[in-house]
Every structure is written in C-alpha cells, then in structure tokens.
C-alpha positions in Angstrom: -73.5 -38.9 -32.9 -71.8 -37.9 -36.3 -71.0 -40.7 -38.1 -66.5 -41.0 -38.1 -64.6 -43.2 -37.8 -62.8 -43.2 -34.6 -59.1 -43.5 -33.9 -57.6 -45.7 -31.8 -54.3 -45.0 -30.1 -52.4 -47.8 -27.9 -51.1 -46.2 -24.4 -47.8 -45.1 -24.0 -45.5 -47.7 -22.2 -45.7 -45.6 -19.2 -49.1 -45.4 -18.9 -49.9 -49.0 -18.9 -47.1 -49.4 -16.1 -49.2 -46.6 -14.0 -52.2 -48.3 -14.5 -50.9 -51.3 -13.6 -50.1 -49.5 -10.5 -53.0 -47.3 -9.5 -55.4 -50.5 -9.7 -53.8 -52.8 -8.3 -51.0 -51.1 -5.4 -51.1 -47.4 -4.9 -55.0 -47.1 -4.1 -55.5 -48.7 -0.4 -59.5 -47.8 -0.9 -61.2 -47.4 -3.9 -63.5 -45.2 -2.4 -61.0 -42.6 -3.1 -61.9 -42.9 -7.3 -65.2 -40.5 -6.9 -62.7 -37.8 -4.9 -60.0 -37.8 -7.4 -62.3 -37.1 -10.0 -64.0 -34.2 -8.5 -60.7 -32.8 -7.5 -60.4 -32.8 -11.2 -63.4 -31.0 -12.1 -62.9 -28.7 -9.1 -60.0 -27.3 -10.8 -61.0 -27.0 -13.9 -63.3 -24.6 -13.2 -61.1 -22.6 -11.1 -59.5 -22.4 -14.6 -62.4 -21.0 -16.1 -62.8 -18.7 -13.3 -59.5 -17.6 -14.0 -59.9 -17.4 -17.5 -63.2 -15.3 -17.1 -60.9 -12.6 -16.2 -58.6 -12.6 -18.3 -59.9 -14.0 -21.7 -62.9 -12.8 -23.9 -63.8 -15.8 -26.5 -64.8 -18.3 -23.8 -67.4 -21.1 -24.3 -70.3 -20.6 -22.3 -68.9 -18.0 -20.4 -71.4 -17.1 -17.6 -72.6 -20.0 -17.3 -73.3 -21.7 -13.6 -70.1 -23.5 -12.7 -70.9 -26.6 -11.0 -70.3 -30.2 -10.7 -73.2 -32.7 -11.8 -73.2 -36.7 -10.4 -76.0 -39.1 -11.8 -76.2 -42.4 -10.9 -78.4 -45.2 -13.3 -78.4 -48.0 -11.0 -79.9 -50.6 -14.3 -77.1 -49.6 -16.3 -74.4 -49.6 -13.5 -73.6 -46.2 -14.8 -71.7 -42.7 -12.5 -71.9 -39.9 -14.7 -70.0 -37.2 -13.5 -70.1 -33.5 -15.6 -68.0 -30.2 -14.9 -68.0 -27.0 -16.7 -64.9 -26.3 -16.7 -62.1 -25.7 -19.5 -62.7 -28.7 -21.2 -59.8 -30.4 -23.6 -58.8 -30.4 -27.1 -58.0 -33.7 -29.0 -54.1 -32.7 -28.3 -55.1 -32.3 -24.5 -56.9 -35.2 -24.6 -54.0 -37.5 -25.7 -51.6 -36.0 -23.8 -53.0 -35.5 -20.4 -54.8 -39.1 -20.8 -52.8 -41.3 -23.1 -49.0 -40.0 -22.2 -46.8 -39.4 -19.1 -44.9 -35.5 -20.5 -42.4 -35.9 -17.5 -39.0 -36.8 -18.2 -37.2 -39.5 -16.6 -40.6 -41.4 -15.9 -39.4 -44.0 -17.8 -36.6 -44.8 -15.8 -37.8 -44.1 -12.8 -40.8 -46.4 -13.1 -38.5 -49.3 -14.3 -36.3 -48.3 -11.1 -39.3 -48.9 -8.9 -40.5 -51.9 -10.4 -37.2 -53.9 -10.1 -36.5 -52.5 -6.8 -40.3 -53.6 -5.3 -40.1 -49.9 -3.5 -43.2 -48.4 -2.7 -44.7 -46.2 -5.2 -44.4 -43.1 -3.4 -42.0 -42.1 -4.7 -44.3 -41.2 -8.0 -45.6 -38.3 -5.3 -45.1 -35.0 -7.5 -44.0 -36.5 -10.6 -47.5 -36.1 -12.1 -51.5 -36.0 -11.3 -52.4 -39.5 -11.8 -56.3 -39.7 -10.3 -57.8 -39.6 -13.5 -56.9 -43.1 -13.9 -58.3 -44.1 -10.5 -61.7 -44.7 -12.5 -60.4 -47.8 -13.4 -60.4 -49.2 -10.0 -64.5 -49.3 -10.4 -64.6 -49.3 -14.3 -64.3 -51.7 -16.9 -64.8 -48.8 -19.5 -64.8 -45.1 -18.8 -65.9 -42.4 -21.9 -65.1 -39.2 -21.8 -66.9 -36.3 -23.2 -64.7 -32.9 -23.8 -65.5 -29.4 -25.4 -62.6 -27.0 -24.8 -63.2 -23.6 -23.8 -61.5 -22.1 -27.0 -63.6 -20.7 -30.1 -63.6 -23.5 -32.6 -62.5 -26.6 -30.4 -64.1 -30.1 -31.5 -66.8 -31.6 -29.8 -64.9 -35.3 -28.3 -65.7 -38.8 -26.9 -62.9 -40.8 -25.4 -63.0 -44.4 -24.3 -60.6 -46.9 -22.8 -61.3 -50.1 -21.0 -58.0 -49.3 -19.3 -56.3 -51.7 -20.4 -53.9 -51.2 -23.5 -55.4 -48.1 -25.4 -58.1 -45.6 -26.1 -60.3 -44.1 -28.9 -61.3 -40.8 -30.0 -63.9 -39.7 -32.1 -65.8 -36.7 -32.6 -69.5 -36.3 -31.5 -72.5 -33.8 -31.8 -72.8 -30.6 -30.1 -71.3 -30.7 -26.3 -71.4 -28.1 -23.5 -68.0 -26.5 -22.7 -66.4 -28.8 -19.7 -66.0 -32.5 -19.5 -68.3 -35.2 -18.6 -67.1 -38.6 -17.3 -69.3 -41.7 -17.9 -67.9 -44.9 -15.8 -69.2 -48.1 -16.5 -68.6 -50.0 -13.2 -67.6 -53.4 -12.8 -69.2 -56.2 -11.3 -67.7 -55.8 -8.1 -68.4 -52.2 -8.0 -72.0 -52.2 -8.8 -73.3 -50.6 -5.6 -71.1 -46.9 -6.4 -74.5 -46.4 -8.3 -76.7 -46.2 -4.8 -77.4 -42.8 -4.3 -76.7 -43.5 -0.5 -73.2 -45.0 -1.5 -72.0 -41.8 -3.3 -73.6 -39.1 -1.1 -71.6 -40.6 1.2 -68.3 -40.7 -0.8 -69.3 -36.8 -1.3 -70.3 -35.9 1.8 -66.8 -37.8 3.3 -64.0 -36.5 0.8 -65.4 -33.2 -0.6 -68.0 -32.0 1.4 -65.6 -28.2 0.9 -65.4 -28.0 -2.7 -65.9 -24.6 -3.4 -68.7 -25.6 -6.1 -72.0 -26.8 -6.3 -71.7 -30.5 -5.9 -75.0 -31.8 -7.6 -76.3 -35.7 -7.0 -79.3 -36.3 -9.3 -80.2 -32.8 -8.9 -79.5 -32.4 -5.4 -76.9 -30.5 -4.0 -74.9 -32.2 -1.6 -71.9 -30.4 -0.1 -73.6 -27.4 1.9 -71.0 -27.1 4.5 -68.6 -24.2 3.7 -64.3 -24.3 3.8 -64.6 -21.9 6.9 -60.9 -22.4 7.4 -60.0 -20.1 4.0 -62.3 -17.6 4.8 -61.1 -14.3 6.9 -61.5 -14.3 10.4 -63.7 -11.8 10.5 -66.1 -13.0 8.5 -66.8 -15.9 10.3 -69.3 -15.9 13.4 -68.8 -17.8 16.7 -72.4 -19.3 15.9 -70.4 -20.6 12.5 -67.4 -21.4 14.1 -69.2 -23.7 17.0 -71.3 -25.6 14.0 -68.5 -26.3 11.8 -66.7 -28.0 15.4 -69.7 -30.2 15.9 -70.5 -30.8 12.3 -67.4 -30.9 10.6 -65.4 -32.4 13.4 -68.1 -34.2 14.9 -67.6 -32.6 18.3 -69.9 -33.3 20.7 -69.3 -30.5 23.4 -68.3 -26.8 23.1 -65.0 -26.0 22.0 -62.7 -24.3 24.5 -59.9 -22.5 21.9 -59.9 -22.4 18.6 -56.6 -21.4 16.3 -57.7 -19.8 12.9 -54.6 -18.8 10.7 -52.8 -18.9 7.1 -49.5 -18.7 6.6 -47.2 -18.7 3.3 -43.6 -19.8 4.1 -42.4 -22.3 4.6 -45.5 -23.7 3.6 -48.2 -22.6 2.4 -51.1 -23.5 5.4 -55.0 -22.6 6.2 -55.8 -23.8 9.7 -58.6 -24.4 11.9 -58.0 -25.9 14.8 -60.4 -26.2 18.4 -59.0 -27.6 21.6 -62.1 -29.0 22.6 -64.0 -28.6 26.2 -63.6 -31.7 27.3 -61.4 -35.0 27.1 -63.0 -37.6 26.1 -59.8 -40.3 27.6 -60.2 -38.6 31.2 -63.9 -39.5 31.1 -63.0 -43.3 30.1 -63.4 -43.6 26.2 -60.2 -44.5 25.7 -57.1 -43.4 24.0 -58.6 -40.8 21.0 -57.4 -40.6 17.3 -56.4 -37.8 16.0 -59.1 -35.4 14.9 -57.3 -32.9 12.3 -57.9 -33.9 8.9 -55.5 -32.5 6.0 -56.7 -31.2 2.5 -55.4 -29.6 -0.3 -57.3 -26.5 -1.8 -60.3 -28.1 0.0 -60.4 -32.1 -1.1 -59.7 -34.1 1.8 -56.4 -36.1 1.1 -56.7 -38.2 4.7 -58.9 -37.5 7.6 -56.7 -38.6 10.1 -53.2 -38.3 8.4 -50.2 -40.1 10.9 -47.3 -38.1 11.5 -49.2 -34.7 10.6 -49.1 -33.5 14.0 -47.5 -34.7 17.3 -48.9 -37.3 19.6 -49.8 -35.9 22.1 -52.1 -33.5 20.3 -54.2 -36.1 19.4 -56.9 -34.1 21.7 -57.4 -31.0 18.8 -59.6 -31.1 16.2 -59.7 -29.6 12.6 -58.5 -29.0 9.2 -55.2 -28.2 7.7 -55.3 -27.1 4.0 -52.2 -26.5 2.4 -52.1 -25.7 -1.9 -48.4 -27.3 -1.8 -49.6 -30.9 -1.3 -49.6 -32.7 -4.7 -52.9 -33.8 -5.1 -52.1 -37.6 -6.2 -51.3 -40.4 -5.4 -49.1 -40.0 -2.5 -52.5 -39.0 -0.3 -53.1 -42.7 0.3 -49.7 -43.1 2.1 -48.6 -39.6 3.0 -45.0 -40.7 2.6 -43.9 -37.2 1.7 -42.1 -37.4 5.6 -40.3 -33.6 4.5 -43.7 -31.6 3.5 -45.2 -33.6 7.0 -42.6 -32.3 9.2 -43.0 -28.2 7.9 -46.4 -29.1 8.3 -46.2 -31.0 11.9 -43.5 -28.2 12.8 -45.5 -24.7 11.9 -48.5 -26.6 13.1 -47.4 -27.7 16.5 -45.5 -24.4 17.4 -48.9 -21.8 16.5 -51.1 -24.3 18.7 -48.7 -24.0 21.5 -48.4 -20.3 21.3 -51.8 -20.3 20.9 -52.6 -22.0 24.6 -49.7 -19.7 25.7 -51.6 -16.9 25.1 -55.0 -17.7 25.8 -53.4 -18.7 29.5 -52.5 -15.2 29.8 -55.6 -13.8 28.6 -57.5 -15.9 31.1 -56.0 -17.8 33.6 -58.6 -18.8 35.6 -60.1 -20.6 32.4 -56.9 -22.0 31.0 -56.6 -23.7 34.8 -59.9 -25.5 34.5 -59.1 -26.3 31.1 -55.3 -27.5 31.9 -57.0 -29.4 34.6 -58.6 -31.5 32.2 -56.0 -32.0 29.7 -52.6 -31.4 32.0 -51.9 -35.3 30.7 -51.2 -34.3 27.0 -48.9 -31.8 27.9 -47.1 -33.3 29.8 -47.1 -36.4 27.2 -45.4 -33.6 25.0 -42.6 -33.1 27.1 -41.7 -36.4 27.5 -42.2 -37.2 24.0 -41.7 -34.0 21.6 -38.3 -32.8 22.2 -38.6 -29.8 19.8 -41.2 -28.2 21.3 -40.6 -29.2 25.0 -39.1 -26.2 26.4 -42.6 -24.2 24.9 -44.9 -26.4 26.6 -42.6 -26.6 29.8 -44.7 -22.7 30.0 -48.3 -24.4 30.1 -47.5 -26.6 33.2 -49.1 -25.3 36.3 -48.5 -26.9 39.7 -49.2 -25.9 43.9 -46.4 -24.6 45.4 -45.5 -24.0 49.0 -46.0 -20.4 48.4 -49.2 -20.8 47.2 -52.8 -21.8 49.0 -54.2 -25.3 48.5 -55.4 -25.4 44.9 -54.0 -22.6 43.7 -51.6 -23.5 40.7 -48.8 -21.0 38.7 -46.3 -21.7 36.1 -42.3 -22.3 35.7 -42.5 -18.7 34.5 -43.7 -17.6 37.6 -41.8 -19.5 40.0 -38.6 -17.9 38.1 -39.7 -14.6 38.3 -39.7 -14.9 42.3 -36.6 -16.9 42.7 -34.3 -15.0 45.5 -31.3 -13.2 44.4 -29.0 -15.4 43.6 -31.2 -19.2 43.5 -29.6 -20.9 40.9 -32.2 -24.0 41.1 -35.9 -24.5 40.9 -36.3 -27.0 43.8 -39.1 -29.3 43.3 -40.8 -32.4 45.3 -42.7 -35.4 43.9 -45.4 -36.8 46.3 -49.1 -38.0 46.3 -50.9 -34.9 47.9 -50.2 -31.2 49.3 -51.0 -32.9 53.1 -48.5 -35.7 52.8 -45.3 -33.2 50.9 -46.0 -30.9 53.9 -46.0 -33.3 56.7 -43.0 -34.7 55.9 -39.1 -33.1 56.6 -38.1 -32.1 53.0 -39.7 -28.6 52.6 -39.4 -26.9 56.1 -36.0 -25.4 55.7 -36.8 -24.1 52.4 -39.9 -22.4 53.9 -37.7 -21.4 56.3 -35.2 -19.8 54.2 -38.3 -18.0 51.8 -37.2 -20.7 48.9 -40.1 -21.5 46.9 -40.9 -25.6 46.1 -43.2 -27.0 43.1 -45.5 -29.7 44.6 -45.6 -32.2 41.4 -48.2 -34.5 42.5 -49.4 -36.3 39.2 -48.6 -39.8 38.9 -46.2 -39.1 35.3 -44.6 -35.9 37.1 -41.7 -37.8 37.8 -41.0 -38.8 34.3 -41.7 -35.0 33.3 -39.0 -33.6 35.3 -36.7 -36.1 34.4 -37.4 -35.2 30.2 -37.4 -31.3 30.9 -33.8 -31.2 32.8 -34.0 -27.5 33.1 -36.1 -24.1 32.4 -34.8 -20.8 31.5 -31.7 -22.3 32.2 -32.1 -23.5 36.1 -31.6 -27.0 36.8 -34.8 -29.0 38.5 -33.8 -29.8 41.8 -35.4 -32.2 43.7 -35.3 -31.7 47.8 -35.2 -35.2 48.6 -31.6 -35.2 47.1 -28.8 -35.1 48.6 -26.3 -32.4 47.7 -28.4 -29.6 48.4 -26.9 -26.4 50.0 -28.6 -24.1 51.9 -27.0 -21.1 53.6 -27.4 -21.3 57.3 -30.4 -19.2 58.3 -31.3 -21.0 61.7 -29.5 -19.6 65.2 -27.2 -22.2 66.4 -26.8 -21.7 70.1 -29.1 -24.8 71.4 -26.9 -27.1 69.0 -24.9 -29.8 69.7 -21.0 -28.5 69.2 -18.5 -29.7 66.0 -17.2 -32.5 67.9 -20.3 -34.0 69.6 -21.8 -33.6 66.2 -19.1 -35.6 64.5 -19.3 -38.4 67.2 -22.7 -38.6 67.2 -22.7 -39.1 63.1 -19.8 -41.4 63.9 -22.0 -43.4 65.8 -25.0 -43.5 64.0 -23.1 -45.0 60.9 -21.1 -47.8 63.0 -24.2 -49.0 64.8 -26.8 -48.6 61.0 -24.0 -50.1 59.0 -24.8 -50.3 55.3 -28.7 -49.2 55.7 -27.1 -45.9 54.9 -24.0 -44.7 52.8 -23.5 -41.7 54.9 -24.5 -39.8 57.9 -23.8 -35.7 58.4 -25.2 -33.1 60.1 -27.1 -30.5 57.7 -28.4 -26.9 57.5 -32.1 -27.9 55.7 -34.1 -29.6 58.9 -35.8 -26.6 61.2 -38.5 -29.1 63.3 -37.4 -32.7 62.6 -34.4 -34.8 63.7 -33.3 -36.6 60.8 -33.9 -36.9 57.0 -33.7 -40.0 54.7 -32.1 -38.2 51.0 -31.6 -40.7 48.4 -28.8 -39.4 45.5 -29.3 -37.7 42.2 -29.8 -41.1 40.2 -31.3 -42.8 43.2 -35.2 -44.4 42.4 -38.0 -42.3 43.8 -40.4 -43.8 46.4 -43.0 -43.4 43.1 -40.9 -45.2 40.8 -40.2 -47.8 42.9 -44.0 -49.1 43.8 -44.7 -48.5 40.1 -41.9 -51.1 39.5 -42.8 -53.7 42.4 -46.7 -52.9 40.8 -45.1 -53.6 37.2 -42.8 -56.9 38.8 -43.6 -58.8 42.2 -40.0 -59.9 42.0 -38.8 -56.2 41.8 -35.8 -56.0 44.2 -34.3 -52.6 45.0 -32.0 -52.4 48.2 -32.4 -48.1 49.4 -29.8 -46.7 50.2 -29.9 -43.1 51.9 -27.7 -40.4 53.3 -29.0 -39.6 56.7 -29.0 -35.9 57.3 -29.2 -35.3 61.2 -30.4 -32.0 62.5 -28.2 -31.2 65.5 -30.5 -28.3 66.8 -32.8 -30.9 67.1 -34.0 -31.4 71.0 -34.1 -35.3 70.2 -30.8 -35.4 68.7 -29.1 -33.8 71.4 -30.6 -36.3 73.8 -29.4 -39.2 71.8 -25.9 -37.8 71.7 -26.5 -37.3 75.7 -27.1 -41.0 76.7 -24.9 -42.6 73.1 -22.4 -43.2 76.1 -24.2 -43.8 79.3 -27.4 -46.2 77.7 -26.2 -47.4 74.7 -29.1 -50.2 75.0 -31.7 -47.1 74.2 -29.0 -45.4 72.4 -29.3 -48.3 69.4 -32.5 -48.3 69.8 -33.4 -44.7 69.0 -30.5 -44.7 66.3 -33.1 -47.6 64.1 -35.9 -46.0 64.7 -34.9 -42.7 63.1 -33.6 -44.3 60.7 -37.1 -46.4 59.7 -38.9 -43.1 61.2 -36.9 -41.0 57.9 -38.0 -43.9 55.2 -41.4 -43.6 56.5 -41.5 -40.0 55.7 -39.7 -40.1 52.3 -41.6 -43.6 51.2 -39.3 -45.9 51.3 -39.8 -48.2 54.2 -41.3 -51.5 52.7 -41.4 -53.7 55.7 -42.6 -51.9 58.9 -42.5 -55.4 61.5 -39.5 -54.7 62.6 -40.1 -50.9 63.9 -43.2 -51.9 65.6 -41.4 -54.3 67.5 -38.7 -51.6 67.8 -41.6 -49.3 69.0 -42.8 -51.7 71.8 -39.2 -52.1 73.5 -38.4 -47.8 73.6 -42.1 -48.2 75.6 -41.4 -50.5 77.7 -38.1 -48.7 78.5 -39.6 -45.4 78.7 -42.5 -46.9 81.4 -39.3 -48.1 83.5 
C-alpha cells in the first residue's frame, strides 16, 4: 500500500439520518444486504458494457465481466469484486458520503417528526450500498475508474459518523467491497449461508456470479429472452426449478410490454391445484424483480387474490431498486402492475379456451373456484372472467358445459334475460317444476350447481347486458305457448286461487294462476330478494338459532288435471279440499328446498289415504 496519509471526511447530515434508518427500520431482513450489493455490481457492468461501445480509452476493456464473492470464515470477512466502471475520488464522495437530491433534507426531518414509514424515501435515491452496515462494523472499499488516468482508492467507514480515503497500489478497473461482519453476523461467511442468499435473490443476474471460484447462478432470466428462443423443454424446467412446481404446467403467458409500464412476464397456470387436493389455501407464486434482482418473492397486492394459483416472474426496469422493495408501498406502480398483469392472464385463458376447449374444461374443472373467487372479489376485471365460466345447461347433455357467450348467442329473438337455476345436481334441477315451461317454450337455463354459484350470480348482476334471472322467482313472464282448452275457465281459476289463500293464510303472500308449469300443479317462487334454499342451510349450518319464516307466491297451473279436481270438490268436500290445498303447498317447498319440518305432511299424507281407501 503506498505510504499517504489518508483523509477523513465526516458524513453529510443526511447520510447519518439514512443510516440511522437503513440499519435499524427500513431493512425487515438483513439477508437482503448481499442482494443490494450485487444489484450494484450488476449494473455497473452493464455500464461498461455500454461503454464498450461507445468509448475507446477504457480500463481493462475486454476483460471477463463478472462478479467474484469470497468468504474467510477466521477473519469474518465477505469480499465481494465487480469489474465494472469503477469510481473516482469525486464519485466516491459523492455517491457514498452525500445525498445530491434536493429537498432530502427536509423531507427526512418531515419523516422523522411525523414517525411515517420510510417509504416514502422510494425513488428519491439508491440507498443499498449502505445496507452493508446491517452485517458490518467496517466496510472498505476498493475503486479504479474506468477512465485513463483515475487513482487507484481505498474507502472505509465504520458507518457510523465518517469515512476515509486514501490512495493504494495498483487495482483492477471495478470495485471491490470488503465487509467486516459483526458479531452477530458471523455466519454470512458460511459458504452454505451465501450460496443461499445467491441462489434466493439473484440466481438471474445476467453475469457470472462467482463464490470462491464457483459459479453459482446457472439458471437463465428466460422471461427477457424472445419467445422463440426459448424451448418447451426450457420453459417446463424453469416452472419446476424456478417456481418450484411440482407438476406440468397447463398455460404459460410470456410477454413484454412498454406502456404504461415497462413489464417482462412469465407466467404458468399450473396443472393442478394444489387447495382442491387438500394443501390448503396457496401463496402466491409470482415473484417480482427489477432488471433481474428479485425485489420480493411473493410481493402482496402485485396481483389479485384470486390468482394466487399462477406462478412466475414479473420484471419491470421502472421499479426503483431501493429501499422501498422491503415494503412495496409504491400502491400506484403495484396497481399498473396488478392491472396490465391481471387483464393479459385473463385474455390469455380466454384464448387458450378457444383454442382448445376440451382442455380448458378439464383444466376449468380444476380451478372453476378461483374464478369464480374473481368475480366476487375483483370488480374490474369481473365482466372478463364472467367469459371463462362454464356450466350444464338444459340444452346441453349431462356433463357437457358452455359459456355465457354461448348461451347469448342462442337466446330467442327477443329474450331479454339469461334465466338461471341454483341447485345441488342436474337430477334434482330437472325433477323439480321450475324448468319445464322453459323447455317447453325452447328457453335455455344455466344449471349453477357449485356451492359459491349463488354468491357469483349475485356479484355478476348481468352479461352483455342481460339481467340473470333466476326461475325460481317470481315475476317471470312467459308468453303462453301451452293449448288451453282442458283448463279450468277465468272465474273458477280466480275462485280457486281465492280459496287457496283464505284456507293457507300467511304461509303464502299470494296465490295466481301462471303460464310457466306444463306437468306439475303448483310452484313454490320465492321474490327477487327472497333467501335461496342454499343460502338458507348454509345460514342454519353457520347459526343453530338461524330463524327465517318462507314466504312464497304459489303459482297454480290450472291445466293441471289435479288442479281442476281440487276446484271440482273445493265446494262439495271441503274436508279433502283443505287437505289437498296443504299438501301442495308443503309438496311445492319440497321441490324448491324449503320445507324444514316435514311431520306435519306425513301426517297430512296418512289422512288423504285413509280418505282415498273410503
């Protein structure tokens, strides 16, 4: 070392402030100290790659450009070396000893007397150099600067209050970084400990990451490579390498985009869901970087909920790389982010559906939950996703599914709604009353028979602008389509409904004669707002003191052979008469769900018997 005298400078105000905070309140995880520093060296060198091109004086030009870690576990030493530009005394103090930025000053001072979190320091200025001190009770730094002539340096701080400099022999062009750590960071010089670190946080660096002569990060940034560079074979290794997937991935969304952010994507839905097979609810699996460092592997609010299920990377060079990684409170750049991210994946399974819908179908069948979690949940991008839905219908066979889209594009002239019914399988919607006038009239129903359907419809409202309408309502009304000369006339229809109400009292807010029944009597049809027959077990499941008192419209069907007889003997056996009029009532809550207490019609049962057997 030549023999000067070094010169010591005190920090800048600001500085010690920043220290202050990076040690002690910004940094959640010290692990995070090796990353910033390699992020550092990383982009140095994509200086003097830059430079190579454009500059002919360099130091060292041609030679290798890669990043060197050595660990001396007796001297508790990390020794980290780039070749990159390298800094000049004035570079030196500036970028290590000063904040440049105006209104620092005040805005520190702000934050300190207001206790606010320190995010908002995100984009004011690179500060990971001075994560070091998080593990270091002194950190040198040795500089040469790519320009003919620059002085060899040494800097040194204990991170505390100021810094020396001091020239020293003959250096390399780049900078090397020698931490001392402190006692309670001893073990970041175990070679298992920072191949780790590496292998976590910057396993894409697009150099050679060296670790006592070993090169550590093999595993290439597929996401900013061309599309057409990159093999299947590569594409399935990076899932279950980089994303740790344990299957096949079924999709996979590769894309850049510049505005309104810049973005390099990978994304794979994968084969299989791992809550459906009983490992609970997943984290997400899409981890964000900037120009290849890993700022959080699983960052909150980066993408929706409910596509928690994809897995990935999103890279995007607008990120600062600072600080605000550790909290990702930069909610504005999140929600371009979330919002370009979220639409291209749901395009994407828009597409793919079309492609192949026999394998989107077994894929929906596996992850149908998330979607329709998305609906319920993600308001801006319900109306896309309402398109992946598939669901039976009673114009298709048993198992058969097809989409909204579909359903509109064979809506009859003039069908203003998409008529829909909730129940717990295709035998049990079909067996009941609700759908067999809308078979009859060639009207198309969706069969939602998923436990959450219910809240689904209710969050989606409408599609393509027709209302969901459910059939069990009342309110529905159908054009007459059934011949009318074995019904009962206006009058005795009127009386009969007239009777029906006196002698069922308030079990029912209303009794009418209807155009929708074609084989049954009677229908149960609970109003708009009324509480399904699915809601209301999930309630009495949720509450055993759940009280709900039903109350129907009863719908009679006066084509109906049993209705007819009932208006025949409402006069001349009105014993049999009141007893028929209950049990169509109960027989109508049976079929819509809603009879709770069945001891009564049994015992209702046994009298018409008797009667009937004289």
């Amino acid at each position: 070392m030549s023999e000067t005298t070094a010169e010591k400078h005190v920090f800048q105000a600001e500085i010690q402030q920043l220290l202050e905070l990076v040690v002690h309140s910004l940094y959640t995880d010290k692990d995070i100290f090796l990353r910033e520093l390699i992020s550092n060296a990383s982009d140095s060198m994509e200086k003097v790659r830059h430079l190579e091109g454009t500059e002919k004086d360099i130091k060292d030009a041609g030679d290798d450009l890669q990043i060197t870690l050595e660990l001396d576990k007796e001297a508790k030493t990390i020794t980290l070396t780039d070749r990159g530009v390298g800094m000049t005394h004035d570079e030196l103090v500036e970028n290590l000893g000063t904040i440049a930025h105006s209104g620092t000053k005040a805005f520190l001072e702000q934050m300190k007397e207001s206790g606010s979190n320190a995010s908002g320091l995100i984009g004011q200025f690179g500060v990971g150099f001075y994560s070091a001190f998080m593990v270091a009770d002194k950190v040198e730094v040795f500089s040469r600067s790519w320009k003919a002539g620059a002085e060899n340096l040494r800097w040194e701080s204990d991170g505390k209050t100021g810094y020396e400099i001091e020239t020293v022999d003959e250096l390399p062009r780049g900078v090397k970084i020698v931490l001392h750590l402190n006692e309670g960071s001893a073990d970041f010089a175990e070679e298992f400990r920072v191949k780790g670190l590496i292998e976590r946080y910057s396993n894409f660096v697009g150099f050679p990451i060296l670790l006592d002569g070993k090169r550590i990060n093999e595993v290439e940034a597929l996401w900013l490579k061309n599309k057409s560079e990159v093999s299947d074979e590569e594409y399935k290794a990076f899932y279950q390498f980089a994303c740790k997937g344990f299957d096949e991935p079924a999709y996979r969304l590769h894309f850049a985009a510049d505005a309104p952010i810049t973005i390099n994507a990978l994304i794979f839905a994968p084969g299989e869901n791992p809550e459906k097979m009983g490992f609970g609810k997943v984290d997400g699996g899409v981890a964000l970087y900037c120009k290849k460092v890993l700022i959080d592997p699983e960052p909150k609010g980066l993408l929706p909920e409910w596509l928690r299920f994809v897995k990935g990377v999103v890279d995007s060079a607008d990120l600062p790389l600072n600080i605000s990684r550790e909290t990702m409170q930069d909610s504005a750049l999140v929600q371009k982010l979330n919002s370009v991210i979220s639409k291209r994946i749901i395009k994407m399974f828009e597409k793919e559906a079309a492609a192949d819908p026999e394998k989107y179908r077994a894929f929906y069948k596996k992850f149908e939950r998330f979607f329709k979690e998305g609906i319920a949940t993600d308001y801006a991008n319900k109306d896309a996703l309402a398109k992946l839905l598939r669901f039976e219908t009673s114009m298709t066979e048993a198992g058969e599914v097809c989409s909204l889209t579909d359903y509109v594009g064979r809506m009859k002239d003039g069908q203003e709604k998409i008529y829909f019914l909730i129940g717990q399988n295709r035998d049990q919607i079909e067996s009941g009353p609700y759908v067999e006038a809308f078979k009859a009239r060639g009207l198309e129903v969706i069969y939602f028979m998923d436990a959450v359907d219910e809240y689904i419809v209710d969050s989606l409202g409408e599609f393509d602008g027709k209302k969901l309408s459910s059939v069990r309502h009342a309110g529905v009304d159908l054009e007459d389509v059934v011949a009318d000369a074995e019904a009962l006339s206006e009058e005795e229809t009127e009386k009969l409904c007239e009777f029906l109400k006196m002698e069922l009292g308030d079990a029912v807010t209303k009794v009418s004669s209807g155009k929708r029944l074609v084989d049954s009597p009677v229908i149960a049809l609970v109003p708009e707002d009324g509480m399904s027959p699915q809601v209301r077990q999930m309630m009495k499941a949720m509450d055993e003191n759940f009280k709900d008192e039903v109350k129907v419209e009863l719908e009679i069907n006066p084509r109906h052979a049993l209705v007819r007889k009932l208006s025949e003997i409402r006069d001349s056996n009105p014993d049999v008469a009141k007893l028929v009029a209950a049990q169509l009532l109960d027989n109508a809550l049976i079929s819509a769900g809603l009879l709770d207490d069945a001891r009564e019609t049994i015992r209702r049962m046994n009298s018409l018997m008797e009667k009937a057997m004289g």
